[in-house]
C-alpha positions in Angstrom: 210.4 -106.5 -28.3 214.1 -105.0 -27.7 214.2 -101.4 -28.6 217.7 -100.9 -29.6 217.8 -97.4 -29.8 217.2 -97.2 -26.5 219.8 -99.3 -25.2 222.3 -97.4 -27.8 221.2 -94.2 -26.2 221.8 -95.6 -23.0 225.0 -96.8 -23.5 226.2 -93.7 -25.2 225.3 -91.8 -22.2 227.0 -94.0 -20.0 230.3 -93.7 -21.7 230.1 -90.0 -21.9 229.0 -89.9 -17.9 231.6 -92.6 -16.9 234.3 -90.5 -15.8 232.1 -88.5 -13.3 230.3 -91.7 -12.4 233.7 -93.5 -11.6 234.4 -90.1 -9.2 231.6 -90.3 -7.6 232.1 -94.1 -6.6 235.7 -93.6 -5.1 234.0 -90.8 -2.8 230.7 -92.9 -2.1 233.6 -95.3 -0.6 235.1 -92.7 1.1 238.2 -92.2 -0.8 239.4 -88.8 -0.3 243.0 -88.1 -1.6 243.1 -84.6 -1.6 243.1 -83.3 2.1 239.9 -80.6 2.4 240.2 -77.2 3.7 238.8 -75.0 6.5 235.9 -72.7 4.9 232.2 -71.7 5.8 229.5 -72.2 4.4 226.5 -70.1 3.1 224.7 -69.2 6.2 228.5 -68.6 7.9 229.2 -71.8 9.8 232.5 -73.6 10.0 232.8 -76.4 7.7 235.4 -78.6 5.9 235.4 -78.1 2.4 236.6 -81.3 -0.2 237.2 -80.5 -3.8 234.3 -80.6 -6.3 234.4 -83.6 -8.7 236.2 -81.9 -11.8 238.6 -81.7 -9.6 238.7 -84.8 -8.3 238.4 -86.7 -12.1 241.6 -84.1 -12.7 243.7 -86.1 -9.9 242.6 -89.5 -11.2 243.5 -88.9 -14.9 247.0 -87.2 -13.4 247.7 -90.9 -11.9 246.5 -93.4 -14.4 245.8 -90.8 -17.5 242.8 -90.3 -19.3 241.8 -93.7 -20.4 242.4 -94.3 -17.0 238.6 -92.5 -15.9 237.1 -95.6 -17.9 238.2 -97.8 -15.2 235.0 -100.4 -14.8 233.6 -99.0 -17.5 232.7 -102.8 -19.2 231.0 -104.0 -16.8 229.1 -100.8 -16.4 228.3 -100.8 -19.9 227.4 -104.9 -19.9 225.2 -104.3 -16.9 223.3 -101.8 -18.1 222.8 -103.3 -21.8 221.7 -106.1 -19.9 219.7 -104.9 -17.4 217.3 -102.2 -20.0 217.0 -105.9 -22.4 215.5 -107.9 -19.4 213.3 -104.5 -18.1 211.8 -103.9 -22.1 211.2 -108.5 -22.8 209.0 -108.3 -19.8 207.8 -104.8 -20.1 206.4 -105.6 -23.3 204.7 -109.1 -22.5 200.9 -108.7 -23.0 200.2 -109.1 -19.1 202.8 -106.1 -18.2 201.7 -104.0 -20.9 200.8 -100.3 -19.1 197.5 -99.0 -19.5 197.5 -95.5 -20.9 194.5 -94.4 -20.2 195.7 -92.9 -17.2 198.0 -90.3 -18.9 195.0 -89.0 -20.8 194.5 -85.2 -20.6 191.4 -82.9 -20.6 188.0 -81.7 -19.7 186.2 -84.8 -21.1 186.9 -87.6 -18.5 186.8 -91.5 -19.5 185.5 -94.4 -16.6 189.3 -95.2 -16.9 190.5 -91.6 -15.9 187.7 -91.8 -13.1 189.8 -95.0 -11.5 192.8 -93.9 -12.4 194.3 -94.4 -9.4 193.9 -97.8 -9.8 195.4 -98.0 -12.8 198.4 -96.2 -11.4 199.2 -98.7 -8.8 198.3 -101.2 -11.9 200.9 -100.2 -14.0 203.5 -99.2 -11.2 203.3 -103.1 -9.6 203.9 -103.8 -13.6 206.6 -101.7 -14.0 208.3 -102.7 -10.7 208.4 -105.9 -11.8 209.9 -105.7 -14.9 212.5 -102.7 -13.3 213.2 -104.9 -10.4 214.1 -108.3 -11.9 216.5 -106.4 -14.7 218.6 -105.1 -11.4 218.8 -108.3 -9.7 219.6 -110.0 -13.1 222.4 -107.4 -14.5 223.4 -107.3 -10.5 226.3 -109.3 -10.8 227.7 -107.0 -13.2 227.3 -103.9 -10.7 229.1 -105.5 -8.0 232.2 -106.4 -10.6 231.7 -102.9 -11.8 232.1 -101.2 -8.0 235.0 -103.5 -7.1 236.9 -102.7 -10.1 236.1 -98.8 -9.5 237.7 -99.4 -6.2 240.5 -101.1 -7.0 242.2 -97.9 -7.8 242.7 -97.7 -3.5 244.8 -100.1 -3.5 246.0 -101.1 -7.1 245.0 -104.3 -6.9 244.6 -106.5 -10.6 241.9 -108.9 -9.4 239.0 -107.2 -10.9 240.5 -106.0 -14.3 238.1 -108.4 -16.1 234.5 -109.8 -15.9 235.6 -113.1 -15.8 238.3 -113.1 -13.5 235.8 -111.4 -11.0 233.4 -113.6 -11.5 236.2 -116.1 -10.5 237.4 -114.3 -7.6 233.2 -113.8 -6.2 232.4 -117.1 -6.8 235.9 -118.8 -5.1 235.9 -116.8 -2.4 232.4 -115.8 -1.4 230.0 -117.8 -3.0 227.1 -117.0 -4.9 225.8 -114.2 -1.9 229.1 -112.3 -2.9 227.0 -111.6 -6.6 224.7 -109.8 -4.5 226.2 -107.9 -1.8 224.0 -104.9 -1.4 221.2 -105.8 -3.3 218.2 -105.4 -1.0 219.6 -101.8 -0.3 219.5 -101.4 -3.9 216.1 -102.9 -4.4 214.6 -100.8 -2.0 216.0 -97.5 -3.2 214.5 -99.1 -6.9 211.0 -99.4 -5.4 210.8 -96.1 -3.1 212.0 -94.2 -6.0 209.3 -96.0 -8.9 206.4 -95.7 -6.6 207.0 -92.4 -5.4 208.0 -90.7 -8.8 205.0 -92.3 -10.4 202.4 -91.2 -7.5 203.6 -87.4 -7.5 203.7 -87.7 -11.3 199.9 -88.5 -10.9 198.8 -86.5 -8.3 200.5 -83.3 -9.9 198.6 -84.1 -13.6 195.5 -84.5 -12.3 195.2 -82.0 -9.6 197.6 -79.1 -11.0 198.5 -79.9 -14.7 195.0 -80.5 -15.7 193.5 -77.5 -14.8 195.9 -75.3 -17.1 195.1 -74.4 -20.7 197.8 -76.6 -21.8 198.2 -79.6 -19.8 200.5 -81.6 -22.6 202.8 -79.8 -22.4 203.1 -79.0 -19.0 203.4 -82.8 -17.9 206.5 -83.0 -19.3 208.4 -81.7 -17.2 206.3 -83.7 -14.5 208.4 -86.2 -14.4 211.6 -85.0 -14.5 211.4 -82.6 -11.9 209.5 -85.7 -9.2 212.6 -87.4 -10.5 214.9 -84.9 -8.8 213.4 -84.1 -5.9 212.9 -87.9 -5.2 216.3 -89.3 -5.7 217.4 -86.9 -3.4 215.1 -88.8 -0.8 216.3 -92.4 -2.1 220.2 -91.6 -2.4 221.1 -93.2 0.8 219.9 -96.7 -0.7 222.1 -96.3 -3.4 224.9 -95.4 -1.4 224.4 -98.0 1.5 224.1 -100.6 -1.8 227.7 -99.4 -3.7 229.4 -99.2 -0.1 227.8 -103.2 0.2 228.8 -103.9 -3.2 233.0 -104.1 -2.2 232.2 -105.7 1.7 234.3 -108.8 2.2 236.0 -108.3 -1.2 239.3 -107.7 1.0 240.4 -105.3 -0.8 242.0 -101.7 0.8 239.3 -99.7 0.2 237.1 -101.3 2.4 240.3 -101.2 5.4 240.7 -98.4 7.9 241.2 -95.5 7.1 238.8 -95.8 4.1 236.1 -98.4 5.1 235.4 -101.2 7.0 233.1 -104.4 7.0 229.4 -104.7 7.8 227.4 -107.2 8.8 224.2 -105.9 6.5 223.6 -102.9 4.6 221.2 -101.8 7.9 224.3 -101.8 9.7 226.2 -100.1 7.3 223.0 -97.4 6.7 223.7 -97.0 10.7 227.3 -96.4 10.8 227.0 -93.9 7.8 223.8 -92.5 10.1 226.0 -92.0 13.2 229.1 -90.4 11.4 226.6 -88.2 9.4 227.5 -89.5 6.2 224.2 -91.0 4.9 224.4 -88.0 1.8 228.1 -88.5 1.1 228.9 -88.3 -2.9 225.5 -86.7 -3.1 226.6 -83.3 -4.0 229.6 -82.7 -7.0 230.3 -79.3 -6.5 229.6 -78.1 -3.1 230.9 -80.9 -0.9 230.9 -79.7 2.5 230.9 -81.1 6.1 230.5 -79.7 9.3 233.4 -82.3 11.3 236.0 -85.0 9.8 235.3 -88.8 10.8 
């Protein structure tokens, strides 16, 4: 069953995070049109400093206005509808329903809680299942979502609408061009499910449980594995969005900005070798030690 509210919520939050999310694609491509300046940073080395993303949004909405930050915003907003209604149909399926047994607190442990373990790597394979085929599905929509974003290079039209990008993939790229960068994205999926969900576990059962109030202490379990683990996982995003405009010929991915790769392991090399594998990463402090 489709929980609406959920996909409201998610879409809400989408539209108000659009703007910075739109930013921080342009620099995950490597746009930079604001030259950055000589500075140092906390421990006293010399570094190149680029401006944080506020303002960075400030210099798109001065050349195409505010509306102007909602550039890619449909197909952000279709993919993501999308994607959380295939995740919950599948998730909720009798044979993908998550045993809860394992999130049980206390002193008072079940045969369940004794294999819990198992039950982690249970509901985990369940829920990357379910995660997994709602990115592939609603990928489509990423990749139009991406090359719209980057249009803004170049001001080119091709990718103003869903339909004439699905047009333009489809003509000039085939059905692959749909999923340029996916198995960079998939991976970064998977890396960051498992590993979430196993520091998750390992923290409630080993720390959490032993405190006087271990409900309400695992909340902030998972939010706080969340963190620390996308930081790990980043690249894969990264490598994926830079994959999502190769061979879309359009400027963005031309020298000065880009270029083309042959896979996203080539293009997770390049960015290795130019030490930019953490680049859009940070929105305030975003400092380097040399240009490329």
């Amino acid at each position: 069953m489709v929980d609406v509210q959920q996909i409201v919520v998610a879409t809400g939050f989408s539209a108000l995070t659009h703007p910075f999310a739109y930013a921080k694609v342009l620099i995950q491509l490597g746009y930079e049109p604001i030259p950055p300046v000589r500075s140092r940073s906390l421990l006293g080395k010399p570094v190149y400093s680029y401006p944080n993303i506020f303002r960075y949004m400030k210099y798109l909405a001065h050349e195409e206005g505010f509306l102007g930050l909602y550039r890619g915003f449909l197909p952000r907003a279709s993919s993501t509808v999308l994607s959380n209604i295939i995740t919950q149909c599948i998730s909720s399926t009798p044979c993908f329903k998550r045993n809860t047994d394992r999130l049980t607190l206390g002193k008072h442990e079940t045969k369940a809680q004794n294999d819990s373990f198992v039950i982690l790597i249970k509901d985990t394979s369940k829920e990357m299942v379910a995660r997994c085929t709602g990115v592939i599905i609603s990928y489509p929509l990423q990749v139009i979502m991406i090359r719209s974003m980057a249009q803004f290079v170049g001001q080119e039209t091709i990718y103003n609408s869903i339909l004439n990008g699905f047009n333009e993939i489809y003509k000039n790229e085939g059905v692959a061009g749909f999923f340029e960068g996916l198995l960079s994205r998939l991976a970064g999926e998977v890396a960051t499910l498992w590993a979430c969900n196993i520091i998750s576990h390992l923290a409630v059962k080993y720390l959490i449980s032993q405190t006087e109030d271990p409900e309400k202490l695992s909340i902030l379990i998972s939010p706080i594995a969340s963190v620390l683990v996308t930081n790990w996982t980043y690249p894969f995003i990264l490598t994926a969005n830079i994959m999502a405009v190769n061979n879309s010929g359009l400027a963005i991915t031309k020298p000065p900005f880009g270029q083309s790769y042959d896979s996203w392991k080539s293009c997770w090399q390049h960015l290795t070798e130019i030490n930019r594998l953490k680049r859009g990463a940070g929105m305030i402090m975003r400092t380097f030690p040399n240009l490329v």
